[in-house]
C-alpha positions in Angstrom: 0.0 0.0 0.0 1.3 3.3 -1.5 2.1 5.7 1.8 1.0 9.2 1.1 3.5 12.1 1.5 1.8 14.7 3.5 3.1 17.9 2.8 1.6 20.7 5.1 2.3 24.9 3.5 2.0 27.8 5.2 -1.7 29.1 4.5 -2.4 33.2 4.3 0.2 35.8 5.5 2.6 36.8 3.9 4.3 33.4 2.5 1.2 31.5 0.7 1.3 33.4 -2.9 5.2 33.6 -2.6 5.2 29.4 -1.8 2.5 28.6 -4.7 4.6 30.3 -6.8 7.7 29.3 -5.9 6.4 25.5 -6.2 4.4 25.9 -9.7 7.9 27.6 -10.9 9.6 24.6 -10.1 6.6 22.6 -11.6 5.2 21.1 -8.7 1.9 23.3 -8.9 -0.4 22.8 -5.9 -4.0 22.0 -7.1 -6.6 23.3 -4.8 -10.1 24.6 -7.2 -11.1 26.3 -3.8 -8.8 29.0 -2.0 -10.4 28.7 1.2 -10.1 24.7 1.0 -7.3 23.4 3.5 -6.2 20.6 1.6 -5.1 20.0 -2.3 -2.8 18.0 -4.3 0.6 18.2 -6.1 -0.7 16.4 -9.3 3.6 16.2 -10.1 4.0 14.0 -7.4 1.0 11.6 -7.1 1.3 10.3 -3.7 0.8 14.0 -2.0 -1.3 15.0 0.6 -1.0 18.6 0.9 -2.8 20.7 3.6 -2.5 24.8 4.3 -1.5 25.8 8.2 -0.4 28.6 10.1 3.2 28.8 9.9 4.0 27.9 13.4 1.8 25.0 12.7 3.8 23.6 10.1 7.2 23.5 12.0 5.0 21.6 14.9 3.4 19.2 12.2 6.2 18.5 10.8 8.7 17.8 14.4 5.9 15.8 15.4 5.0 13.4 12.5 1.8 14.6 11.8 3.8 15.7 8.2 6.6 14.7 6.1 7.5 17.6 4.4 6.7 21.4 4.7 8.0 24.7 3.8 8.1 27.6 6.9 10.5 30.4 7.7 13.7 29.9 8.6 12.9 31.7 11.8 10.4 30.1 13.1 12.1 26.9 12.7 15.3 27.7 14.4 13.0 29.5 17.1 11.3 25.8 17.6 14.2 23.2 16.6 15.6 22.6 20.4 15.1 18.8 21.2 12.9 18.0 18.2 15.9 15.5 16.8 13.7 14.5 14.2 13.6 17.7 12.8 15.6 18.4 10.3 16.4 21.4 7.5 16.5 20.0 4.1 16.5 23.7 2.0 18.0 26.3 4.3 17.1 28.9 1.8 14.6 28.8 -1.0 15.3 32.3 -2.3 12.2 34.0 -1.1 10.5 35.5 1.4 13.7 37.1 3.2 13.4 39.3 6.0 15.9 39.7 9.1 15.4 39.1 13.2 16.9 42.3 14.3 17.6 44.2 17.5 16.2 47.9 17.5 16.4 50.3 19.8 14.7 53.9 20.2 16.1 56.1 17.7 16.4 58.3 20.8 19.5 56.4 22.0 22.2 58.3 20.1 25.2 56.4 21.8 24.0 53.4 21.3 25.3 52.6 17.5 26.8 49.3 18.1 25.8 45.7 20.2 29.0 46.7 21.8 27.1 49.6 22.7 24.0 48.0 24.3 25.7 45.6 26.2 27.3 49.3 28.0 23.7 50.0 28.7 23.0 46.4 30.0 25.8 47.2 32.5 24.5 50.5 33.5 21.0 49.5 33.7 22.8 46.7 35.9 23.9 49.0 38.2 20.9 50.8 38.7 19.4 48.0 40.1 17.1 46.6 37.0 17.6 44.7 33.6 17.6 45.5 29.9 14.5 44.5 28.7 13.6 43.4 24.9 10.6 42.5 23.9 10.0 39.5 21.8 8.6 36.6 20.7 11.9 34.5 19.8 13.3 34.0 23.3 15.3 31.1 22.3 16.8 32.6 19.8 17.5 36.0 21.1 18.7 35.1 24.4 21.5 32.7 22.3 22.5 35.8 20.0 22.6 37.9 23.5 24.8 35.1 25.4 27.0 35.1 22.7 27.6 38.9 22.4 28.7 38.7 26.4 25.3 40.6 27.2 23.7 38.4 30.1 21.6 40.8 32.3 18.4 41.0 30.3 14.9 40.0 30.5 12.8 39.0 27.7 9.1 40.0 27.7 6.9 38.2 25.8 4.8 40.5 23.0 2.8 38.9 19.9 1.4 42.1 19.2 2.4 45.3 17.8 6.0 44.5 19.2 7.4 48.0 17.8 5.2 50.1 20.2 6.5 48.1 22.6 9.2 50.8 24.1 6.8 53.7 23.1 4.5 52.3 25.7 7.3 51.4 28.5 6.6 47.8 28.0 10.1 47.1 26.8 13.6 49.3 26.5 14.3 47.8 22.9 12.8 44.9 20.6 13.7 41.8 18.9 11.5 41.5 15.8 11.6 40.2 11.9 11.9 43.8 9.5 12.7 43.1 5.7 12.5 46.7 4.6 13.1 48.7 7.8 10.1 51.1 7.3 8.8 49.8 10.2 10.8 49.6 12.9 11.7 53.6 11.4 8.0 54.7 11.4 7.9 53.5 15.1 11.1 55.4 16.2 13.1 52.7 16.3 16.8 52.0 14.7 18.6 48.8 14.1 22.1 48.6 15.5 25.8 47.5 13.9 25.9 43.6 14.8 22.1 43.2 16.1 21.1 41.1 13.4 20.2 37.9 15.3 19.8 35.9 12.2 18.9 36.2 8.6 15.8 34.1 7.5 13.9 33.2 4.6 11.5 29.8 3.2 13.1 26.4 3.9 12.3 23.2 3.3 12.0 21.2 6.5 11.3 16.8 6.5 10.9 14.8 9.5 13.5 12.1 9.3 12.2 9.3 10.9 8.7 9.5 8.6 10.5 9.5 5.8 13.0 6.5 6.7 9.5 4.3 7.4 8.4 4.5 3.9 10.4 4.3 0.6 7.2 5.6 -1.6 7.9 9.2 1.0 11.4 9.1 -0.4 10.5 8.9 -3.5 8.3 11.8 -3.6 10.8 13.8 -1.5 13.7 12.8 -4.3 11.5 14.1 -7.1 10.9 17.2 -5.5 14.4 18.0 -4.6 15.8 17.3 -8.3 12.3 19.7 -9.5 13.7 22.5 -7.8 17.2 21.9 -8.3 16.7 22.1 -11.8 13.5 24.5 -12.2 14.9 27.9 -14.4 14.9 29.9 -11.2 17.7 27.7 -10.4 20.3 27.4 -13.1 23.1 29.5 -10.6 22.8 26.1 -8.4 26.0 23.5 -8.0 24.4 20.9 -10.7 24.3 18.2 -7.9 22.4 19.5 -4.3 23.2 15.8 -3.1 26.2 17.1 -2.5 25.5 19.7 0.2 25.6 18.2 3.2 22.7 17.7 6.0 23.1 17.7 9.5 22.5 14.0 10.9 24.9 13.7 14.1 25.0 15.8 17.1 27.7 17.8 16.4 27.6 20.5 14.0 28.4 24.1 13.0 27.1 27.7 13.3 24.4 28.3 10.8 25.4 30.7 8.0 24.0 34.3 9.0 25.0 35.6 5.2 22.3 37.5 3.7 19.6 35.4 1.5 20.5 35.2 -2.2 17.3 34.5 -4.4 18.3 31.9 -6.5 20.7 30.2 -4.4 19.0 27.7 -1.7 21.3 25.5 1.1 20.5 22.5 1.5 21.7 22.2 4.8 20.6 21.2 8.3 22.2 22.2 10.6 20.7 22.8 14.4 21.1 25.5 16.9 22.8 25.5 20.2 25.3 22.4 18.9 27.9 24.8 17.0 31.5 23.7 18.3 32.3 21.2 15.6 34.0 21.9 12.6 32.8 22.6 9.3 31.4 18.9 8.3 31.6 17.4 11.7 28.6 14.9 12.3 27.6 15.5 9.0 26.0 13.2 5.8 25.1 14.3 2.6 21.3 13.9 1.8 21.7 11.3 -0.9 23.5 9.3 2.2 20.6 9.9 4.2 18.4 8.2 1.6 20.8 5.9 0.9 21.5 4.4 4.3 18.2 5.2 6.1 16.3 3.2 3.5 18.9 1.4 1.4 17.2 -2.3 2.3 13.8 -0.7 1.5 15.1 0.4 -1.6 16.8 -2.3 -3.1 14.2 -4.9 -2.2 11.8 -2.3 -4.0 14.0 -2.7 -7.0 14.5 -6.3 -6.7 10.9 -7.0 -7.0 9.9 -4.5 -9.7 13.0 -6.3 -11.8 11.8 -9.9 -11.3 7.9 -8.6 -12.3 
């Protein structure tokens, strides 16, 4: 019996038309006759099962089996990676939908220009007797981006609102939010700050690796997707090969790459926060050796018995 690969897209906001796009480009368009319907089909791979979620909800699908495959923003899936080791990033970056998680702070703080220059004011505010406090909804990762910097008196306060009123109102001393263009975080008062960029996101492609090693007819669909968009037009500045890229599989592994997104130019890496001591390819496979040796007994008896029909 034929598994189905259930592929889960982020429905409304600001990433739907961008992923249909991106996907029907690639030819793998999604059919769904009714925008408002929740679930459709990828008539290029027959075996799909596709159904439209909140972002957030399609990193959780996907870490928790519920889906094989999904597309979300990078941010949202480092923010929700920790101890979900089935988890992993297949795309790092599909060329769209870039935007950057930013410090900012009131355009009113002249002297403050540089993160060297806010962790001064952590300090000060330190000695007065009270923390710095940012506003945010990614705690995990700005509280990591702050560690590192050597700022460690802070406070995070949680906002899913209007997060750039947020030090307008008292609420917060400074924020920790996604911008793309700036206007903004400008129109609100607010300035970003020489080495506050916490980390520079955009649409990946995240699988959950232990659904996919259950079932060779998921692999399949998963292989014919990859080689679509390696070799859709959009794609033609691509290394001919992306099996070659590798994917995080161990525990050890490297800092993610905070270069600014590049339409046109996906990773096709995995590589998770918070385990970034080891060296370039430590603990790493590529992704045709995930395939390969995750399923390679599946596979080959699936070839054996095709051949002898």
């Amino acid at each position: 019996m034929t598994c189905p690969l259930r592929i889960v897209l982020p429905s409304k906001g600001e990433m739907e038309a961008p992923t249909l796009n991106f996907l029907a480009a690639a030819g793998l368009p999604v059919s769904r006759p009714n925008p408002r319907q929740y679930q459709a089909t990828m008539p290029a791979v027959p075996n799909a099962a596709v159904v439209f979620q909140r972002v957030d909800d399609v990193v959780n699908q996907v870490a928790d089996g519920s889906a094989d495959l999904g597309i979300a923003g990078l941010n949202n899936v480092r923010e929700s990676q920790r101890g979900r080791d089935s988890l992993i990033i297949v795309v790092e970056d599909l060329g769209y939908s870039g935007c950057e998680l930013v410090l900012a702070v009131p355009d009113t703080w002249i002297d403050v220009a540089t993160i060297g220059d806010l962790a001064d004011v952590a300090l000060e505010f330190r000695e007065r007797g009270r923390d710095l406090r940012i506003a945010t909804k990614y705690r995990h990762l700005t509280s990591e981006f702050l560690l590192r910097k050597g700022i460690t008196h802070f406070t995070l306060v949680d906002s899913q609102g209007a997060m750039e009123a947020a030090p307008n109102i008292g609420n917060a001393d400074l924020i920790a939010d996604l911008t793309s263009s700036g206007t903004t975080l400008r129109e609100n008062h607010l300035k970003t700050i020489v080495g506050g960029t916490i980390l520079r996101s955009q649409a990946c492609l995240i699988a959950n690796r232990t659904t996919l090693r259950g079932c060779p007819d998921r692999l399949a669909g998963v292989r014919k997707i990859l080689e679509l968009i390696r070799s859709a037009p959009t794609r033609n500045r691509l290394s001919p090969d992306h099996r070659q890229y590798p994917r995080r599989i161990g525990r050890a592994g490297r800092r993610p790459d905070l270069g600014a997104p590049r339409a046109g130019r996906p990773r096709w890496t995995n590589r998770e926060p918070g385990l970034w001591q080891g060296g370039p390819t430590a603990g790493m496979l590529s992704l045709s050796s995930f395939v390969r040796t995750s399923c390679s007994t599946l596979w080959s008896t699936s070839e054996r018995s095709a051949a002898a029909a």
